[in-house]
ZAMARGU-4260 file (C-alpha; in steps of 0.2 Angstrom, whole numbers, plus 5000, padded with zeros to 4 digits):
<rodrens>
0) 5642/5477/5635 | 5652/5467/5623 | 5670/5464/5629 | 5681/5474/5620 | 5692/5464/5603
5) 5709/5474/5602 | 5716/5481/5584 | 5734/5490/5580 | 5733/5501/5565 | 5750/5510/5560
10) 5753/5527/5556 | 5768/5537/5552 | 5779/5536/5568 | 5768/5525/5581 | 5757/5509/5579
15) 5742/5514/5587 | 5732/5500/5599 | 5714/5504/5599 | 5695/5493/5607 | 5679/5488/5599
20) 5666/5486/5609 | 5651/5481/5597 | 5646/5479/5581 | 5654/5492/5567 | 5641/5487/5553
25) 5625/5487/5567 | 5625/5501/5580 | 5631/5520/5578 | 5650/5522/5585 | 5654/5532/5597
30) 5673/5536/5600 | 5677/5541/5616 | 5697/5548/5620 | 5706/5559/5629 | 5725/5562/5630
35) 5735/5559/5638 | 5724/5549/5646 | 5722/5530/5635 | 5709/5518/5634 | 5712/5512/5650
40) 5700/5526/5660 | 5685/5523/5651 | 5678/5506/5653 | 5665/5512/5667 | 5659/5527/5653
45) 5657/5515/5641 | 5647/5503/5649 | 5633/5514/5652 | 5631/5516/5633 | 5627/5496/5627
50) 5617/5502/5613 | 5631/5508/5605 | 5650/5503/5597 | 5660/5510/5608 | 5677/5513/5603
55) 5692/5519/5614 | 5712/5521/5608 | 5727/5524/5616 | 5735/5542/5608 | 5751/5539/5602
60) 5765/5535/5617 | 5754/5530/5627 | 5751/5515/5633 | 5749/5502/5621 | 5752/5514/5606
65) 5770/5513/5604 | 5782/5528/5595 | 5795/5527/5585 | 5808/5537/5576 | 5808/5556/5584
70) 5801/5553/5600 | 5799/5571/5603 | 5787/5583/5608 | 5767/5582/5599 | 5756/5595/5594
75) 5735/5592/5593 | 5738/5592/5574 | 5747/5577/5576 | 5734/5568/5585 | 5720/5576/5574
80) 5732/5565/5558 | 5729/5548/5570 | 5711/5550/5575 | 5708/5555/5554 | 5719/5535/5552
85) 5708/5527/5567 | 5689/5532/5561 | 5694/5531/5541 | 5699/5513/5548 | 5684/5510/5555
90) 5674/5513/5539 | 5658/5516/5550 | 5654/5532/5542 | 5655/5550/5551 | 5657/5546/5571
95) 5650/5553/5586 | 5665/5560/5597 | 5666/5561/5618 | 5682/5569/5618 | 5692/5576/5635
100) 5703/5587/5642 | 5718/5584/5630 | 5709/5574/5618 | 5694/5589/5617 | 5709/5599/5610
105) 5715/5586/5598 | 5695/5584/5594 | 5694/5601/5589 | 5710/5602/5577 | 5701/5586/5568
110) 5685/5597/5567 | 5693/5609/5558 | 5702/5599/5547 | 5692/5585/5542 | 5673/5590/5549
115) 5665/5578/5537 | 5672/5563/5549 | 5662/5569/5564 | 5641/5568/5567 | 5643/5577/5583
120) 5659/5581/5594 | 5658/5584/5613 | 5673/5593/5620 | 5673/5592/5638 | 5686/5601/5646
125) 5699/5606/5633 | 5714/5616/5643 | 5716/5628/5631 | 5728/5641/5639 | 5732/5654/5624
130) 5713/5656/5623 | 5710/5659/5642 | 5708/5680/5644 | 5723/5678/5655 | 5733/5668/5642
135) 5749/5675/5644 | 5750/5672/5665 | 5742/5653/5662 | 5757/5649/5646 | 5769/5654/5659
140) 5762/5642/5671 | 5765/5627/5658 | 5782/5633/5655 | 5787/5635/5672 | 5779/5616/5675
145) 5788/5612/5660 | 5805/5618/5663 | 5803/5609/5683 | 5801/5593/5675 | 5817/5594/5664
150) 5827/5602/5678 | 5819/5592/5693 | 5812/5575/5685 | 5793/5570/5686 | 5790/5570/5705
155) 5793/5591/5703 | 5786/5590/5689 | 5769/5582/5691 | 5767/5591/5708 | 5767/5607/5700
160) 5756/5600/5686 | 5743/5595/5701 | 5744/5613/5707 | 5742/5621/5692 | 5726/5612/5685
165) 5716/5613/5701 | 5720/5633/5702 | 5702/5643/5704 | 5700/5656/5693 | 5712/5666/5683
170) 5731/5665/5684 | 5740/5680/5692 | 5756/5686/5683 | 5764/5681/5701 | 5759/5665/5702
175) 5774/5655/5696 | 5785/5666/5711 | 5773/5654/5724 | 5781/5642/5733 | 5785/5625/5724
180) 5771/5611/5731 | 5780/5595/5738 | 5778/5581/5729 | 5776/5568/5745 | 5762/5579/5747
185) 5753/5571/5732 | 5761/5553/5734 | 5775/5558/5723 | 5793/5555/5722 | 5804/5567/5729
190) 5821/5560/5719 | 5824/5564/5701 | 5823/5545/5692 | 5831/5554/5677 | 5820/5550/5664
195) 5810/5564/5655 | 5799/5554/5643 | 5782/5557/5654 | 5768/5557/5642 | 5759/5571/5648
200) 5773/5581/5654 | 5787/5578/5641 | 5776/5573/5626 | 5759/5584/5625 | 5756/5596/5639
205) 5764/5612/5629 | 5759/5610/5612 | 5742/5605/5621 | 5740/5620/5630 | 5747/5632/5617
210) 5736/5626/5604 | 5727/5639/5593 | 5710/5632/5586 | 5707/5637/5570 | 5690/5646/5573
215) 5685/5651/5558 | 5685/5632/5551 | 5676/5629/5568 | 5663/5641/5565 | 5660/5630/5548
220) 5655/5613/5559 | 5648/5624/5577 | 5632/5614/5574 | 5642/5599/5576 | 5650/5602/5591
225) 5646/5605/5610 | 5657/5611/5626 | 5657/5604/5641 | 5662/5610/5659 | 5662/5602/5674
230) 5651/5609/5689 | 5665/5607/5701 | 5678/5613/5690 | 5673/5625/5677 | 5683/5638/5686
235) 5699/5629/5683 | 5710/5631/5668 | 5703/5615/5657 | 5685/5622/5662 | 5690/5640/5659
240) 5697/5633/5640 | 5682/5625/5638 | 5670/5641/5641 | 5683/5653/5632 | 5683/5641/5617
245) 5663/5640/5616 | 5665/5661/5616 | 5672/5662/5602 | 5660/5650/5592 | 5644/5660/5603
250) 5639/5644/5608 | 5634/5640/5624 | 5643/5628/5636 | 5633/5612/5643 | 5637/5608/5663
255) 5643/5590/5667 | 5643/5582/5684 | 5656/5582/5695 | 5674/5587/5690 | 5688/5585/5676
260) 5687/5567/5678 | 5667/5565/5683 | 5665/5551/5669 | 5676/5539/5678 | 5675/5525/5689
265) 5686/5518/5701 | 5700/5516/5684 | 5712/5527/5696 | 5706/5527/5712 | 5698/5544/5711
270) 5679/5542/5704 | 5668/5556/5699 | 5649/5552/5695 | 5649/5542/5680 | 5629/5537/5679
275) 5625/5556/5679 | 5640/5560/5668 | 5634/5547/5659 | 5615/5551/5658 | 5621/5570/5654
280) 5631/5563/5639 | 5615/5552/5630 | 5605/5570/5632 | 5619/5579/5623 | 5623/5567/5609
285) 5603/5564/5608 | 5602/5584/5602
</rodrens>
């Protein structure tokens, strides 16, 4: 696999940091992302695709892609307007999309928007809360996370974020009265830093989770796009967004390997099974 050759490309409010690994003019491109995860977790994914130009970004106050002005909380609309600047900057054409958990929400308000950019988009995971049947119960999850990380800092915070992801099944309407997780439990801090500028916490995870697709531009581009669920955790609220998603388009959700991180390495210590993610990926975009 080529080593990557970095670019910045501005955009109202950030300048984005994004990798090229290949040949724009040669070989198809395909884009992989999440959010708000950066291009950091996937090297390993990409290097089980050589035959392709593999490009991978850091969303906007993350990592490398650094904010400016109102630094404030982001909606999937606003990442849809920085992925719309990356590919028209690439000027490869329509792209092939890998797009997870975060950035499979983000992917899918692109799709509605600007569908003509994409050849075939794969949403893995998106955690679409206000489309789950038990939407109302999950919301107030993310709030009550939310609200813990501005009163308590990230260590509160990030635990009850760990919880809440890995719950099974559907969300009671008593499940925010449960017993705060301790953060030493996860390798956390248990004293507030006082910063509230967490990426995931403070900048995307509710306007993430509350995101309302626009179906009926989606149900315009469905042959373009695909679902995916992990096999270990397409009973968790990312898998469960996934599968409620692909309802409402009547399409039916394809099964990865592993779990909501099965397409990584050892990038954070926590590896999935990136060869079969990978070889279940190359079927899919191959339909």
């Amino acid at each position: 696999m080529p080593d990557p050759v970095t670019h910045t490309i501005g955009v109202p409010g950030a300048t984005m940091t994004y990798d090229v690994r290949g040949d724009l003019a040669d070989r198809p491109v395909l884009l992989m992302f999440g959010s708000p995860m950066g291009a950091s977790g996937f090297p390993t994914l990409a290097s089980h695709f050589p035959d392709r130009t593999v490009v991978t970004y850091d969303p906007r106050g993350v990592e490398r892609s650094i904010r400016s002005g109102d630094l404030g909380e982001l909606t999937p609309d606003d990442h849809a307007g920085d992925l719309v600047a990356l590919i028209e900057a690439l000027d490869a054409g329509p792209v092939d999309l890998f797009a997870t958990s975060g950035g499979a929400v983000n992917a899918l308000a692109l799709a509605a928007k600007r569908p003509d950019l994409i050849n075939i988009l794969v949403a893995h995971e998106p955690p679409l809360a206000a489309v789950v049947p038990d939407s109302e119960a999950a919301l107030a999850a993310v709030a009550d996370t939310y609200d813990t990380y501005q009163r308590d800092g990230m260590g509160a915070g990030m635990a009850k974020f760990i919880a809440m992801v890995g719950y099974e099944g559907e969300f009671t309407a008593d499940y925010t009265q449960q017993p705060a997780p301790d953060p030493a439990m996860f390798g956390l801090p248990t004293e507030d830093d006082g910063s509230r500028d967490d990426a995931l916490l403070g900048q995307n995870m509710r306007g993430c989770t509350s995101y309302q697709p626009d179906f009926d531009a989606l149900g315009k581009a469905k042959d373009r796009i695909v679902f995916g669920v992990g096999e270990e955790s397409g009973n968790q609220m990312a898998g469960r967004g996934g599968k409620a998603a692909a309802a409402r388009l009547d399409l039916e959700p394809v099964v990865f390997p592993s779990g909501h991180g099965g397409f990584l390495g050892n990038e954070y210590g926590q590896p999935g099974k990136p060869e079969e993610f990978a070889a279940k990926l190359r079927e899919v975009l191959a339909r």
